[in-house]
C-alpha positions as CSV (number, residue, x, y, z in Angstrom):
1,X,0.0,0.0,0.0
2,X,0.9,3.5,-0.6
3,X,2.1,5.5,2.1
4,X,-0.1,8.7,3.3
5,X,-3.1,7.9,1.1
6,X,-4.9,6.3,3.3
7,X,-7.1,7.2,6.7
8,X,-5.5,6.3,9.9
9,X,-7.4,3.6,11.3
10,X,-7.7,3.3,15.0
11,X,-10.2,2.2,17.8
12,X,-12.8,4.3,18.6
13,X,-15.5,4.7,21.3
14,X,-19.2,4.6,19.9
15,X,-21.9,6.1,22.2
16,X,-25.7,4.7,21.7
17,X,-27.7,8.6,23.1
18,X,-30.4,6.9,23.1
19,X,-29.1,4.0,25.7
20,X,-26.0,5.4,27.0
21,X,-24.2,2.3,25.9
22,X,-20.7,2.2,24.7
23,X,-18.5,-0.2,22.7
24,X,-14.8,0.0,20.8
25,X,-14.6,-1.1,17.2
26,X,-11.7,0.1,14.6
27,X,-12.9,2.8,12.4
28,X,-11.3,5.8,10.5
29,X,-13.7,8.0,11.7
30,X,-12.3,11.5,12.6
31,X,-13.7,13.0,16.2
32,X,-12.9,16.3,18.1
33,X,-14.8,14.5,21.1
34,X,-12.4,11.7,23.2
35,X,-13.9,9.9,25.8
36,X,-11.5,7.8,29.0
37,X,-12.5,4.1,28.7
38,X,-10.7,1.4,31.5
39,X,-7.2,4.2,31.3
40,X,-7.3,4.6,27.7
41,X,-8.2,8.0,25.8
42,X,-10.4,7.3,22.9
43,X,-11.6,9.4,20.0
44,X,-15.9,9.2,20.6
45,X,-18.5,9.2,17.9
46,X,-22.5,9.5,19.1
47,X,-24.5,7.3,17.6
48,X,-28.9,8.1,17.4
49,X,-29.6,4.6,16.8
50,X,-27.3,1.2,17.4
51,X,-28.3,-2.6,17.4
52,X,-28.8,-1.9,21.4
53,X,-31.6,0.9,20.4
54,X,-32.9,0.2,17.4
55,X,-36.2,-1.9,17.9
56,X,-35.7,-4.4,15.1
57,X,-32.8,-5.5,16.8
58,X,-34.4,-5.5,20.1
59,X,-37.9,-7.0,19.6
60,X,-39.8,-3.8,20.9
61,X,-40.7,-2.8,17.6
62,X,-44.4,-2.2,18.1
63,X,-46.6,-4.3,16.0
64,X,-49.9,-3.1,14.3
65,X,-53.1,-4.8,15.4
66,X,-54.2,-6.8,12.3
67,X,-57.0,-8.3,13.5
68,X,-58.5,-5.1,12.9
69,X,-57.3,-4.8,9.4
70,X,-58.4,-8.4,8.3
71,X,-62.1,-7.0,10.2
72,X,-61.8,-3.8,7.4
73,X,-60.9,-6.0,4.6
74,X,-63.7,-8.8,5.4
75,X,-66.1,-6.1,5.6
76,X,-65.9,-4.0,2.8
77,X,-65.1,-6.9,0.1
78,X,-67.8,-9.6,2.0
79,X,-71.0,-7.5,-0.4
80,X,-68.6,-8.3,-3.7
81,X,-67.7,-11.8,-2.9
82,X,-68.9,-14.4,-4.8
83,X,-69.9,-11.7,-8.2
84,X,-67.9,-11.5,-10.8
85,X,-67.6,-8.2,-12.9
86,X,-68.9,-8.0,-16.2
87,X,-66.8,-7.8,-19.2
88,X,-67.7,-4.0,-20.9
């Protein structure tokens, strides 16, 4: 590899806001921000959403009642069961 092309990659500190979690991974993401993590300084990058937030990781996705939908659907469509349209 070429020398001075590439970013410097180095372990940095990502920050879940949402959970206050943290957790190192290598990046070459570039961070005014340091955070102190067991004695070590660390450059720190927020995140809005991570796999310890976001609800499809987590299960807490909130699921939409479809029993009620199914109900809409049977209803309107029950008086135009059975016909079949005429060809114009």
């Amino acid at each position: 590899m070429k020398e001075g092309i590439h970013p410097e990659y180095r372990e940095v500190v990502f920050l879940d806001q949402q959970t206050g979690n943290t957790f190192v991974s290598r990046s070459t993401l570039n961070s005014r921000e340091t955070i102190d993590v067991d004695g070590k300084t660390y450059p720190l990058f927020k995140c809005e959403v991570t796999s310890e937030s976001h609800p499809f990781y987590t299960g807490a996705q909130t699921r939409i009642v479809e029993t009620g939908r199914v109900e809409k659907f049977r209803a309107r469509f029950a008086r135009t069961a059975g016909t079949v349209k005429k060809a114009s």
